[in-house]
C-alpha positions as CSV (number, residue, x, y, z in Angstrom):
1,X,-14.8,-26.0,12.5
2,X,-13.3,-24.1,10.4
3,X,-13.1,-20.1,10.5
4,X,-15.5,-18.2,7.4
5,X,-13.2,-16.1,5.5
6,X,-13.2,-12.3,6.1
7,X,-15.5,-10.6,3.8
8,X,-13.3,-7.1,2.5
9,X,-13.5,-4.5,0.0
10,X,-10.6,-2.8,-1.6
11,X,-11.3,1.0,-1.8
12,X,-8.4,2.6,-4.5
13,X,-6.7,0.7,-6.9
14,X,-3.3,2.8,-7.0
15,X,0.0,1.4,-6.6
16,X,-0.8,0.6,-3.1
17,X,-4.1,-0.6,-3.6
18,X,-3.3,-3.3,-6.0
19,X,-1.0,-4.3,-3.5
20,X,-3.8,-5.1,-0.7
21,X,-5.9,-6.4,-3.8
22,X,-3.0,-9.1,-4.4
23,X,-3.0,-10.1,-1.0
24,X,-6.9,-10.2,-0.7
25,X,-6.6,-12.9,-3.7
26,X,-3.9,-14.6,-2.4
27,X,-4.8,-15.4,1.4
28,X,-7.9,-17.8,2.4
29,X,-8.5,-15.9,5.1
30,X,-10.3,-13.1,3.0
31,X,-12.5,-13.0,0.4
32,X,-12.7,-10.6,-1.8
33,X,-16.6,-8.7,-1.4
34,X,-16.1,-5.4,-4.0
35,X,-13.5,-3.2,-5.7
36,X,-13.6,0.9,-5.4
37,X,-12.0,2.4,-8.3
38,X,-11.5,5.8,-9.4
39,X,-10.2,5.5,-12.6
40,X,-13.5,5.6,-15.7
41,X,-11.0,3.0,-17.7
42,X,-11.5,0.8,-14.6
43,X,-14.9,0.9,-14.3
44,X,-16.5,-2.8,-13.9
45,X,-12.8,-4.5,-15.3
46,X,-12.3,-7.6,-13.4
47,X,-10.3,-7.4,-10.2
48,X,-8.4,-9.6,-11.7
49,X,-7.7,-7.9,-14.8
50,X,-6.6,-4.7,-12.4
51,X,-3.7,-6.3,-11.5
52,X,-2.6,-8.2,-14.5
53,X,-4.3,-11.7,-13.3
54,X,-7.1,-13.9,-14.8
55,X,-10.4,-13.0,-13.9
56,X,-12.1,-13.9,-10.4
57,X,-15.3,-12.6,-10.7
58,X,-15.7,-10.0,-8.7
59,X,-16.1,-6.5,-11.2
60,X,-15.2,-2.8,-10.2
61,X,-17.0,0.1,-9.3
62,X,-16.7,3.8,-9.3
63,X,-20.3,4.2,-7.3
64,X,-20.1,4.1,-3.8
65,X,-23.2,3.5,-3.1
66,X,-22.5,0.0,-5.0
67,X,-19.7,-0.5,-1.8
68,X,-21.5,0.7,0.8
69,X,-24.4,-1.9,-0.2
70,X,-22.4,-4.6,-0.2
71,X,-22.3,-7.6,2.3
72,X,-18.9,-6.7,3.8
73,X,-17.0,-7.0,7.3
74,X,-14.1,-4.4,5.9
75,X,-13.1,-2.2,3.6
76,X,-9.2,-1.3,3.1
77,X,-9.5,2.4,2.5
78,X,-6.6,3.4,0.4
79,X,-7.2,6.6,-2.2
80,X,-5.1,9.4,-2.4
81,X,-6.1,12.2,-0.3
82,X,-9.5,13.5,-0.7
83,X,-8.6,17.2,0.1
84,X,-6.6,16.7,-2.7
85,X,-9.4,15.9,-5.3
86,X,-12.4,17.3,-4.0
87,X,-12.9,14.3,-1.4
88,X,-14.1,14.3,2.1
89,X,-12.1,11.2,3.8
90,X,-14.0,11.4,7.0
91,X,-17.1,11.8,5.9
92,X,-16.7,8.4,3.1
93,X,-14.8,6.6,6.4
94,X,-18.2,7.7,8.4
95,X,-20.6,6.4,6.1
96,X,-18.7,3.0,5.6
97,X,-18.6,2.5,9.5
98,X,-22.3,3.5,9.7
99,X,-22.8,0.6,7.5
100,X,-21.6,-1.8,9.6
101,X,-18.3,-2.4,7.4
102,X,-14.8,-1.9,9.7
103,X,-12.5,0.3,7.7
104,X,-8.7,0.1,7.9
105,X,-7.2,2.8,6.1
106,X,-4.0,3.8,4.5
107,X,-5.2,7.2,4.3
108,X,-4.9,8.6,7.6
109,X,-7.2,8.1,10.7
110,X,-3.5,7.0,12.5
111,X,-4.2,8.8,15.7
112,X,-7.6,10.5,15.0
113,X,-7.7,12.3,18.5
114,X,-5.1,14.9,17.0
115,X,-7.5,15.8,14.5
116,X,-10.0,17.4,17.7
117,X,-13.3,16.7,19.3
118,X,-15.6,17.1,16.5
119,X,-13.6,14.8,14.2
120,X,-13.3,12.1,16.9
121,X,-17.0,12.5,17.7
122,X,-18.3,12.0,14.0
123,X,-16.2,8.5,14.5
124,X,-17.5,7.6,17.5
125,X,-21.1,8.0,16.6
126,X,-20.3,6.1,13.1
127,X,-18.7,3.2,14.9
128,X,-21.5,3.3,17.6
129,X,-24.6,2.9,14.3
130,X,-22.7,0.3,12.3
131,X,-21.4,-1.9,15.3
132,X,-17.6,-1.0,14.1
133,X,-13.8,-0.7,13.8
134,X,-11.4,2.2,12.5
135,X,-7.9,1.8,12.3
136,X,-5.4,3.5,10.5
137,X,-2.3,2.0,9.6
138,X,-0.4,4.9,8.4
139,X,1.5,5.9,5.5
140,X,5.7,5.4,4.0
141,X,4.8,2.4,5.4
142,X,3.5,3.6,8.9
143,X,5.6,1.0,10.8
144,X,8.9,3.0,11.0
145,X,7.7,6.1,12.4
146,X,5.3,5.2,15.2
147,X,5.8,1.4,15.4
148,X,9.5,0.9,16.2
149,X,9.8,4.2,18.2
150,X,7.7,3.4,20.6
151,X,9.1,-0.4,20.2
152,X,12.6,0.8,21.2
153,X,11.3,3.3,23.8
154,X,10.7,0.0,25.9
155,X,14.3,-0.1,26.9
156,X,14.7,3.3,28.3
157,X,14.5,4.0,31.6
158,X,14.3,7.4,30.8
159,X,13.3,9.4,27.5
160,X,14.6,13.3,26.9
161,X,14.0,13.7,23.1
162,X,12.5,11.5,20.3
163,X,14.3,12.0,16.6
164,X,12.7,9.8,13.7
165,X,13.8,10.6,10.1
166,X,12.9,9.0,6.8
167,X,13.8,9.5,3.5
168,X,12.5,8.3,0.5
169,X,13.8,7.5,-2.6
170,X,11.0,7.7,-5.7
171,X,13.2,6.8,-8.3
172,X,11.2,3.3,-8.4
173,X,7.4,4.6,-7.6
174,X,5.0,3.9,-10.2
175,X,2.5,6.4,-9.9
176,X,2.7,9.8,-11.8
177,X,-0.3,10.6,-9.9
178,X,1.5,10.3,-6.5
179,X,5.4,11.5,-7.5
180,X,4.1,14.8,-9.6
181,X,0.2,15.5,-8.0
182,X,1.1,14.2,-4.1
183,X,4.6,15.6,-4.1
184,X,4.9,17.6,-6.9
185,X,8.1,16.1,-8.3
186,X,8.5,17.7,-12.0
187,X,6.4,20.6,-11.5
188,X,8.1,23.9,-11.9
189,X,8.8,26.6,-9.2
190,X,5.7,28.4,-10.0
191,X,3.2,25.1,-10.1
192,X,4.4,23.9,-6.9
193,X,4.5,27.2,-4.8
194,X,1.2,27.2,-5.9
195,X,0.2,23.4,-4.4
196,X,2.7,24.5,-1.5
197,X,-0.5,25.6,1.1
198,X,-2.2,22.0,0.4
199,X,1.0,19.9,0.9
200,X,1.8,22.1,4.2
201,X,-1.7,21.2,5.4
202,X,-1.4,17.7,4.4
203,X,1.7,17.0,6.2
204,X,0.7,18.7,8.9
205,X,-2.5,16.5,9.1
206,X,-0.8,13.3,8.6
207,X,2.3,13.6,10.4
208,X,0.4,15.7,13.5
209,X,-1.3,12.5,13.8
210,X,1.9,10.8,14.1
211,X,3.6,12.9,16.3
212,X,0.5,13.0,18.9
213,X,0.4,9.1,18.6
214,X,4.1,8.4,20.0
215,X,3.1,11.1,22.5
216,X,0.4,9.4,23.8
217,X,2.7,6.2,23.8
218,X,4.9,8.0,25.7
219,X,2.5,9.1,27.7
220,X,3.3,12.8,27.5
221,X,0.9,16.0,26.1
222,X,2.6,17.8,23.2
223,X,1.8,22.1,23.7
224,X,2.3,22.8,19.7
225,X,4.1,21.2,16.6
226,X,6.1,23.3,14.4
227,X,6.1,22.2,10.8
228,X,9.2,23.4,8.3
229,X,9.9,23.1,4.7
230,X,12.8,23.2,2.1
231,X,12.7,21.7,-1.4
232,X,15.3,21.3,-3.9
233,X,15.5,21.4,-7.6
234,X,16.2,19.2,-10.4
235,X,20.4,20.3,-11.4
236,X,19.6,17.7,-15.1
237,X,17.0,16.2,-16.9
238,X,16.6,12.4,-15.7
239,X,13.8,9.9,-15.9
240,X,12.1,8.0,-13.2
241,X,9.6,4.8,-13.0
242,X,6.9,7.8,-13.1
243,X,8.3,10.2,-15.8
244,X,10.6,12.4,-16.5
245,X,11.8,15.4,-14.5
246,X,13.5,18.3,-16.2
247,X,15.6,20.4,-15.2
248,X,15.1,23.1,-13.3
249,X,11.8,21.8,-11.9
250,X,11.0,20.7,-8.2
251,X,12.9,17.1,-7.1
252,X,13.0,16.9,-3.6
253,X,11.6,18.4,-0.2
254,X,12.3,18.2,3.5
255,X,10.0,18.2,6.2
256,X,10.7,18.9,9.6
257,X,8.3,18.2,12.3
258,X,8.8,19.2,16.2
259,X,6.9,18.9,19.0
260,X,7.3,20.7,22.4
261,X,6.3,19.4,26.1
262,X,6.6,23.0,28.8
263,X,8.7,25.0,25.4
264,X,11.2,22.0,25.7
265,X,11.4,19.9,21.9
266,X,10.9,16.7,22.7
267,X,9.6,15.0,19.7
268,X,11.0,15.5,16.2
269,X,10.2,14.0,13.1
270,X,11.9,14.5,9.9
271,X,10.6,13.4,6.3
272,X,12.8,13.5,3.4
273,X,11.4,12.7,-0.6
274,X,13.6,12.7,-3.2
275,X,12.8,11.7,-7.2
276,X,16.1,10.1,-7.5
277,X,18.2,10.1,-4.9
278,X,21.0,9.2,-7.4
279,X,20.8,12.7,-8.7
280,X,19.9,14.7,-5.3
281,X,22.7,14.3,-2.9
282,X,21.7,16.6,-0.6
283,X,20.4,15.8,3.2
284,X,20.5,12.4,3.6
285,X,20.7,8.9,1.9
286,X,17.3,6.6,1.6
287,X,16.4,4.8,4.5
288,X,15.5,5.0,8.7
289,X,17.2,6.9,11.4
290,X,15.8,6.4,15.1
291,X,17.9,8.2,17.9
292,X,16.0,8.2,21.9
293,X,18.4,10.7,23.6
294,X,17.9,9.8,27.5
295,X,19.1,7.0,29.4
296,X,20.2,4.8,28.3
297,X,20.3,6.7,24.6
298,X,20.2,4.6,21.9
299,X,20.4,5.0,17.5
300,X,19.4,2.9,15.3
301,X,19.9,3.3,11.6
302,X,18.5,1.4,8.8
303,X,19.2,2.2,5.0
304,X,17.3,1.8,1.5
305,X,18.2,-1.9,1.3
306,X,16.5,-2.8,4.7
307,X,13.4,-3.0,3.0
308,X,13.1,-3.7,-0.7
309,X,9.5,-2.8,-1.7
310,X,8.1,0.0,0.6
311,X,4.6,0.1,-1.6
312,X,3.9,-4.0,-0.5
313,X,4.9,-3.3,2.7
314,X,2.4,-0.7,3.3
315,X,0.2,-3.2,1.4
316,X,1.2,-6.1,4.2
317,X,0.8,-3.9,6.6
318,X,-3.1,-3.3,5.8
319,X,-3.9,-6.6,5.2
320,X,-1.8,-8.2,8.4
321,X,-4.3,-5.7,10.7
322,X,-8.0,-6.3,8.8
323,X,-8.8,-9.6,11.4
324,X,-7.7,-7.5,14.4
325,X,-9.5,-4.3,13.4
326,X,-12.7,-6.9,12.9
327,X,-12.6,-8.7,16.4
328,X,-12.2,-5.7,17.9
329,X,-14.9,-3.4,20.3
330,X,-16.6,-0.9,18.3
331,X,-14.7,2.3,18.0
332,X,-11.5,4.4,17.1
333,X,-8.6,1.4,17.0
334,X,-4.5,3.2,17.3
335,X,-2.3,0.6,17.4
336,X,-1.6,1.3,21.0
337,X,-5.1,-0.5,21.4
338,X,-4.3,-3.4,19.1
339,X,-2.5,-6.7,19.8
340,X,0.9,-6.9,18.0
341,X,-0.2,-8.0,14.5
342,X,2.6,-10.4,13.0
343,X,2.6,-11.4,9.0
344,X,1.4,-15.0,8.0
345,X,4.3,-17.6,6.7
346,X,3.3,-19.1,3.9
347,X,5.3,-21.2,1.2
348,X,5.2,-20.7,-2.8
């Protein structure tokens, strides 16, 4: 007999979003329940119309209270950041577990334990009413910072320190939403000293979760996590898939990450973005760096071309986890308590 598809809402329709939404259309396995948008020029358009398709039927909504009425087993959960636009992430994430929808999100919720009790309670107790899931797959595209790592840990007999760096290239990201109001590419010195307290306290959130996650993995307690910035400006004018950035303005940041274990560091993790990394040649190129330092210490090193569309793979990356996150026990869902989630081959 064969398996009901998987009921699932798409929550944000950015760059992302459509991304899951393509997928959600495109696999048999789903079926497409609702569409979140944000976006008043998006308000009931055909999903398919969203992302440049024929219609399917199924018409957006900017009212949650449309989604969280909906006949639904789970909702991909992939706005910006709420504390960003006047949001509250955990509380929306609460009231779509409470309604007995499981929620995978690409906004956070990676290792909600490093967040503290009270978050982690208000989880539980909405994962306990609705009979739920929450997993959170992570961002840029979660899978090289706290997949692999602990992947690659596997062959150590024994582990000292823990270095994972990224850097992105967003010479090719679509969203002037993300590149100028996420990361404040194009803004000038004053604007972006002025966002400077929120990015600090959004990287710290996201990437706290990471670090605590791979801790946990590795099955040690982290004492405290120092967080340092740099950023870099533009030395021309140049245009981007996003916009244009003029000269003078904001073009690139580094953030460094590290985590200590008895005042020793033992966990770093570096995150470099760059508008163009054609015209910022400072740091490092685009691409993965993974070095264990212990024995046997190991390095691995991937660059830009490794992967050639980091948006759809954070897309895949939701989608490939929704069945697990459904089948699982009620509750908080890392990936340490998930099976290992492979893709689906399919032909043209």
């Amino acid at each position: 007999m064969d398996t009901p598809p998987l009921r699932v809402v798409q929550w944000g329709t950015g760059a992302v979003g459509r991304g899951v939404l393509r997928g959600l259309l495109d696999r048999p396995e789903f079926e497409l329940a609702g569409v979140r948008v944000y976006d008043p020029a998006k308000q009931r358009l055909d999903a398919g119309t969203i992302i440049g398709r024929d219609p399917v039927g199924v018409l957006a909504t900017r009212d949650p209270e449309e989604i969280l009425g909906l006949d639904a087993d789970c909702v991909v959960y992939a706005p910006l950041p709420g504390s960003r636009y006047g949001g509250d992430d955990l509380a929306t994430v609460c009231r779509l577990l409470a309604s007995g929808k499981n929620v995978v999100s690409l906004t956070g919720f990676v290792y909600p334990h490093a967040r503290g009790p009270e978050f982690v309670e208000a989880l539980e107790d909405a994962c306990a009413a609705g009979g739920t899931s929450v997993h959170g797959t992570g961002v840029s595209p979660g899978f090289t910072g706290e997949k692999l790592p602990l992947v690659l840990s596997g062959l150590a007999r024994r582990i000292d320190h823990l270095y994972v760096r990224d850097c992105f290239d967003f010479a090719g990201h679509p969203s002037r939403r993300f590149v100028r109001g996420l990361a404040g590419f194009g803004m000038a010195e004053e604007e972006y000293l002025e966002m400077l307290p929120w990015a600090r306290g959004m990287m710290r959130e996201l990437y706290t979760e990471s670090m605590h996650l791979l801790a946990a993995g590795l099955r040690v307690d982290l004492d405290d996590i120092d967080l340092d910035h740099e950023h870099l400006h533009a030395p021309e004018d140049f245009d981007i898939a996003s916009g244009t950035i003029a000269r003078g303005t904001v073009a690139a940041d580094r953030w460094t990450l590290t985590g200590r274990v008895g005042g020793v560091p033992t966990i770093t993790i570096e995150i470099a973005h760059k508008a163009d990394a054609r015209r910022i040649d400072a740091w490092y190129e685009p691409g993965y760096a993974l070095r264990i330092q212990g024995s046997p210490s190991m390095a691995l090193a991937l660059d830009e071309d490794w992967l050639t569309n980091g948006v759809t793979a954070a897309a895949g990356h939701a989608l490939n986890s929704v069945a697990a996150v459904c089948a699982a026990p009620p509750g908080i869902r890392t990936l340490l308590d998930l099976p290992l989630v492979p893709g689906r081959f399919t032909r043209p």
